[in-house]
Legacy VTK file of the C-alpha trace (Angstrom):
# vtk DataFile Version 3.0
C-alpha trace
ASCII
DATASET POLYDATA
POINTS 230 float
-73.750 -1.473 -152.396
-74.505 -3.400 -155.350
-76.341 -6.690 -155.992
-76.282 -9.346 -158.619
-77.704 -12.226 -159.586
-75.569 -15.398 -159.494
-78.208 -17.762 -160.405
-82.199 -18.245 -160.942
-84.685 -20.884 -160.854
-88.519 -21.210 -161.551
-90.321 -23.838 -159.940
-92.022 -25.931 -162.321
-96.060 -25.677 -162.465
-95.796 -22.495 -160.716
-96.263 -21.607 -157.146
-94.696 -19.446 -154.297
-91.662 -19.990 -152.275
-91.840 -18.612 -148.805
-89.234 -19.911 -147.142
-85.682 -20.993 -148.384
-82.479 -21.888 -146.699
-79.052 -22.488 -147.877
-76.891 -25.499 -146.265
-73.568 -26.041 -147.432
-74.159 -26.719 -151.318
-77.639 -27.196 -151.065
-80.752 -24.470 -151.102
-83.899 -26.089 -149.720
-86.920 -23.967 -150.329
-90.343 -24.159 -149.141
-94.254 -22.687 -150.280
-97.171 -24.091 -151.713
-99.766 -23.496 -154.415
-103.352 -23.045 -152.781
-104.158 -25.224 -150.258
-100.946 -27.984 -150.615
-97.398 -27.448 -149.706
-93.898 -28.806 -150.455
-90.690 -28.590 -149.626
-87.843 -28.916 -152.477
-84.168 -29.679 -152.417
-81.832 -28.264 -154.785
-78.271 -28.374 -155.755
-76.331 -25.503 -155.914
-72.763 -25.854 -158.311
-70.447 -22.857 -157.795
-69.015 -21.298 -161.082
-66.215 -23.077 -162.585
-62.788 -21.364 -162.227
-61.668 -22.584 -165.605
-64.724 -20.927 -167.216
-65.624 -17.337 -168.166
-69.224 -17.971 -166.636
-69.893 -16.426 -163.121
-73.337 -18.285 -163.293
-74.671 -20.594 -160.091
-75.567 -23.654 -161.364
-78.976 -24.945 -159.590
-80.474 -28.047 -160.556
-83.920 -29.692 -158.918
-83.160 -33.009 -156.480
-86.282 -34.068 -155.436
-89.408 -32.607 -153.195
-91.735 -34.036 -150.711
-95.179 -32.715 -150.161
-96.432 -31.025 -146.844
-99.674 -30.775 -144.987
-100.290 -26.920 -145.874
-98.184 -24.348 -147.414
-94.816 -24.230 -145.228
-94.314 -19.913 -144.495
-90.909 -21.399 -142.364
-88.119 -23.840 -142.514
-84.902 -24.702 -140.889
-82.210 -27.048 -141.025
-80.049 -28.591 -138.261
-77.165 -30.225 -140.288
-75.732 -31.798 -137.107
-78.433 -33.966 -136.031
-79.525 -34.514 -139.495
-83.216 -32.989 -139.908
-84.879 -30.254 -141.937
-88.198 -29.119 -140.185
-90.976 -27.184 -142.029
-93.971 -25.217 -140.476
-97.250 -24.516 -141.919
-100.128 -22.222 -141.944
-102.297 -25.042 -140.326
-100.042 -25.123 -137.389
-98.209 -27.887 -137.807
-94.288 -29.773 -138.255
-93.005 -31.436 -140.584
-89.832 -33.287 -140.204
-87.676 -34.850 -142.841
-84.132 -35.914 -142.887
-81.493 -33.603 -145.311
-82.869 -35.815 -148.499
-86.858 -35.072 -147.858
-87.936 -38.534 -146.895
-89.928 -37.876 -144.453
-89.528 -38.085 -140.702
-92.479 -37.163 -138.702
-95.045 -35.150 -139.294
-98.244 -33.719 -136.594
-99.580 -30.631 -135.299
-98.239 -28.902 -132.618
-100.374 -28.032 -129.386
-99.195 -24.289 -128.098
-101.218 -21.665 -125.799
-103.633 -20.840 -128.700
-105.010 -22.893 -131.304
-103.349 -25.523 -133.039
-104.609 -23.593 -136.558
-102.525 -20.392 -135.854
-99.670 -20.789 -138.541
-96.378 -21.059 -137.909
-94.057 -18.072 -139.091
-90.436 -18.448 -138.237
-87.962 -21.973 -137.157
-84.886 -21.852 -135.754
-82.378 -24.571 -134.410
-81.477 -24.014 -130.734
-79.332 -26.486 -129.901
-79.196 -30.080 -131.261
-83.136 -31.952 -131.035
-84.650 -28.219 -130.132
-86.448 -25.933 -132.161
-88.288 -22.291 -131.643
-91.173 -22.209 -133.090
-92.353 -18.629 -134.134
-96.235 -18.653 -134.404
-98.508 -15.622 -136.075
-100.041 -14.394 -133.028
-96.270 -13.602 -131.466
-96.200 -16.879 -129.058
-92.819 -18.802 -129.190
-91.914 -21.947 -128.359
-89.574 -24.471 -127.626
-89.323 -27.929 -128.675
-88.118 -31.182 -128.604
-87.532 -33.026 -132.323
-88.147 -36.412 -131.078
-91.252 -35.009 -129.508
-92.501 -31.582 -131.434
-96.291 -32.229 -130.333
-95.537 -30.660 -126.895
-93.797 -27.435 -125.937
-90.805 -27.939 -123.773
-91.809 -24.064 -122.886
-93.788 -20.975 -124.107
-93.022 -17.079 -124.205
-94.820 -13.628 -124.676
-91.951 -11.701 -126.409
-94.702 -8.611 -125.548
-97.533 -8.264 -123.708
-99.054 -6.262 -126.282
-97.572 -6.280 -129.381
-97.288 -9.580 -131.337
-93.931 -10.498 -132.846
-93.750 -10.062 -136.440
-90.369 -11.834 -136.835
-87.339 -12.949 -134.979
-84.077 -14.619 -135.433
-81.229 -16.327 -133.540
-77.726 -15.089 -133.058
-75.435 -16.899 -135.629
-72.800 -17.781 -132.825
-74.552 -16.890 -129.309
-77.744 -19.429 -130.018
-79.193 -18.321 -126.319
-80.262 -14.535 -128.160
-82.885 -14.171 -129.634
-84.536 -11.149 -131.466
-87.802 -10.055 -131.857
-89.426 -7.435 -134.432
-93.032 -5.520 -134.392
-95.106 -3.400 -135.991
-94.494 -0.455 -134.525
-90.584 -0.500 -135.883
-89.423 -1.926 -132.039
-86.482 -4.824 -131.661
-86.006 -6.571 -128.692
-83.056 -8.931 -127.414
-83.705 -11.699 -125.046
-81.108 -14.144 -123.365
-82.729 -17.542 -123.144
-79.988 -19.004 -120.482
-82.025 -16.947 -117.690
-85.460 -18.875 -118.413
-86.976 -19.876 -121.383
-90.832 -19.139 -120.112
-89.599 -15.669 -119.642
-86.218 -14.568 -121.054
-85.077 -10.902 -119.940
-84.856 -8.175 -122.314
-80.927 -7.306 -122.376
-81.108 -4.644 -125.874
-84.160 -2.621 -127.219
-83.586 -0.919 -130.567
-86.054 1.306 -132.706
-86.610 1.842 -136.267
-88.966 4.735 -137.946
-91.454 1.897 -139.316
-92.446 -1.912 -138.973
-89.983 -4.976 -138.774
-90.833 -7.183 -141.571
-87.722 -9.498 -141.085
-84.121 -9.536 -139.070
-80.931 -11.991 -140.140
-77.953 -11.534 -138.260
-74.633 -11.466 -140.920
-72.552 -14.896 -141.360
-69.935 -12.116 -142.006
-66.497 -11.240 -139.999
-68.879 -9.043 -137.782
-71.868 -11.641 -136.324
-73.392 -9.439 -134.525
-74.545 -7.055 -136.876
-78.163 -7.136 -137.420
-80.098 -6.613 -140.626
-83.264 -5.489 -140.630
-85.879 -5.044 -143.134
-88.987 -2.624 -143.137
-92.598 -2.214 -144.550
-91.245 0.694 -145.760
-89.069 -1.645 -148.331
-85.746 0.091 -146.846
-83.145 -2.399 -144.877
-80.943 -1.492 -141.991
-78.034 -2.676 -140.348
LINES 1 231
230 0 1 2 3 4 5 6 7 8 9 10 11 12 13 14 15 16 17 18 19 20 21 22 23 24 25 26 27 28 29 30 31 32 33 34 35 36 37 38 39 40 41 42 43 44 45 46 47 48 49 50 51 52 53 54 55 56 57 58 59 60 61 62 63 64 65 66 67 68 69 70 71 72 73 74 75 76 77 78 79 80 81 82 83 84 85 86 87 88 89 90 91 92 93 94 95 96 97 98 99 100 101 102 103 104 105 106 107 108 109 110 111 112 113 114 115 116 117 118 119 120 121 122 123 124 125 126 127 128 129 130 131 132 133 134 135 136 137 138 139 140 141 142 143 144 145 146 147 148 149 150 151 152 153 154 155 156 157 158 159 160 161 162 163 164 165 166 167 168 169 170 171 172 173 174 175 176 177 178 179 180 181 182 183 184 185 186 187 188 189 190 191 192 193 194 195 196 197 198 199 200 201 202 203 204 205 206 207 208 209 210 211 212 213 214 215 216 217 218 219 220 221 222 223 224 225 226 227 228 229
């Protein structure tokens, strides 16, 4: 399989994106430089048909700072809201042009201070919130500062990533360290969701994405080994 680039941009002044996600013809991205964060809109302009250029066009809209450095952001285009994680622990909501909703820290099982990892829209108003030591949660938009409910994907292993199904939003996926994926169906509990599919790969889960492709159920994975799998 080959891979090229379409487009490139450098944020200005520096600084690390660690997030991004792409929504129609926009790419919001998300990071931070020491110990402030942002999150940045930016519009994407497919190549012309009438040109010879197969170039993405991507120009800067605007940005809107964040308490901490933002490691996870989603966007739920039907209600209207972008919400951004940080390493401090807490959400950040804005609408789709980055003015900014509501912002406050999050109260879980552990400490508000463990940063948040991974975001995903549920279902319109609820979010799962992926934190570092492998609790997730779900919550309410219109009230983020408490969980609507908490899960251990693993009693001994914490989660090192997860994602939602593209079409079935009640699976969720979980990777760990030791190169183990599990499947959980969320419409039979959300404080503890069954296991339905294990898989196992030869090292450690660094990310999974199922494909937006005719086949959504095939699941990418990538590795600490720097390999991907699907």
């Amino acid at each position: 399989m080959s891979v090229s680039v379409v487009g490139r941009y450098n944020i200005p002044g520096g600084g690390t994106i660690l997030s991004a996600v792409v929504n129609e013809r926009c790419l919001y991205h998300a990071g931070g430089r020491g110990s402030k964060g942002s999150v940045s809109l930016l519009a994407l302009q497919p190549p012309s048909t009438s040109t010879s250029t197969s170039a993405v066009a991507i120009t800067p809209v605007c940005s809107s700072a964040t308490p901490g450095p933002c490691k996870a952001i989603t966007v739920d285009a039907q209600v209207g809201y972008l919400a951004a994680g940080d390493i401090k622990g807490g959400i950040t909501l804005f609408d789709l042009e980055l003015r900014l909703l509501r912002s406050g820290t999050t109260r879980s099982l552990e400490s508000s201070q463990n940063p948040i990892y991974c975001l995903s829209s549920l279902s319109p108003h609820m979010l799962a919130v992926g934190r570092s030591k492998g609790v997730v949660s779900f919550r309410d938009v219109r009230r983020p500062q408490a969980a609507v409910a908490e899960f251990l994907p693993s009693a001994t292993l914490a989660a090192d990533c997860w994602c939602m199904h593209v079409k079935n939003q009640h699976v969720i996926t979980c990777g760990f360290a030791d190169g183990s994926i599990a499947e959980f169906d969320l419409r039979r509990g959300l404080k503890s969701p069954p296991v339905t599919r294990t898989y196992r790969l030869e090292t450690g889960v660094c990310s999974l994405h199922y494909t937006h492709a005719q086949n959504s159920d095939q699941l990418v994975a990538s590795t600490v080994g720097g390999g991907i799998v699907g």
